[in-house]
N, C-alpha and C positions, 0 to 999 in steps of 0.2 A: 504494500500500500504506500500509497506518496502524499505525504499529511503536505497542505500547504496550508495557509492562514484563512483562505474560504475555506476548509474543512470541515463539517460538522463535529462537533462534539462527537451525537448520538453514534456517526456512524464511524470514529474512530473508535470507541468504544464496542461498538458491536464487532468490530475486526478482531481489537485485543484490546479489553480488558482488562483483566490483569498485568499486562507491560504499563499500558496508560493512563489507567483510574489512579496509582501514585502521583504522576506529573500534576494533576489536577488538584488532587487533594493536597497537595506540598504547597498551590500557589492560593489554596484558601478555598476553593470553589467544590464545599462538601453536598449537595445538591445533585450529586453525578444522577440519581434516578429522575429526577423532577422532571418535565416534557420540555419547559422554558429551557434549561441547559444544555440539554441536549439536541436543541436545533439551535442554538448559535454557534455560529463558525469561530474556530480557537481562537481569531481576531478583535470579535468582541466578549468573548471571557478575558481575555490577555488585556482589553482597555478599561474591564469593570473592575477588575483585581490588580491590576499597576503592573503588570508582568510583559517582559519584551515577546513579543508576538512572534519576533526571529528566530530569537533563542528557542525560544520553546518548541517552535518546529522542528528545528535543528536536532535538541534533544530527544522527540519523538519518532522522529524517522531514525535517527540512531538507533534508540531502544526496540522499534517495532521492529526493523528490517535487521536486526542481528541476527 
């Protein structure tokens, strides 16, 4: 999978799970099941919780594609 910044939460999440649901919970955004969180694109979790939108792609295509 190839997370970019449009990327849905939901369906990074339905991909893996377990690699991802940590990244999320680290940057504050405990609501992983809610419907709201999981159709916004990492881009706007990354602007409501102060988190670089880059980085955090970066680190999840790292973890997911290992």
């Amino acid at each position: 999978m190839k997370i970019t910044k449009e990327t849905l939460i939901g369906d990074i999440l339905d991909f893996n799970a377990e690699v991802a649901a940590p990244f999320f919970l680290n940057m504050g955004m405990h609501c992983l099941g809610c419907p709201a969180s999981r159709n916004e694109s990492v881009e706007e979790a990354c602007m409501v919780h102060g988190v670089d939108a880059n980085n955090l792609v970066e680190q999840l295509n790292k973890a997911i594609n290992a």
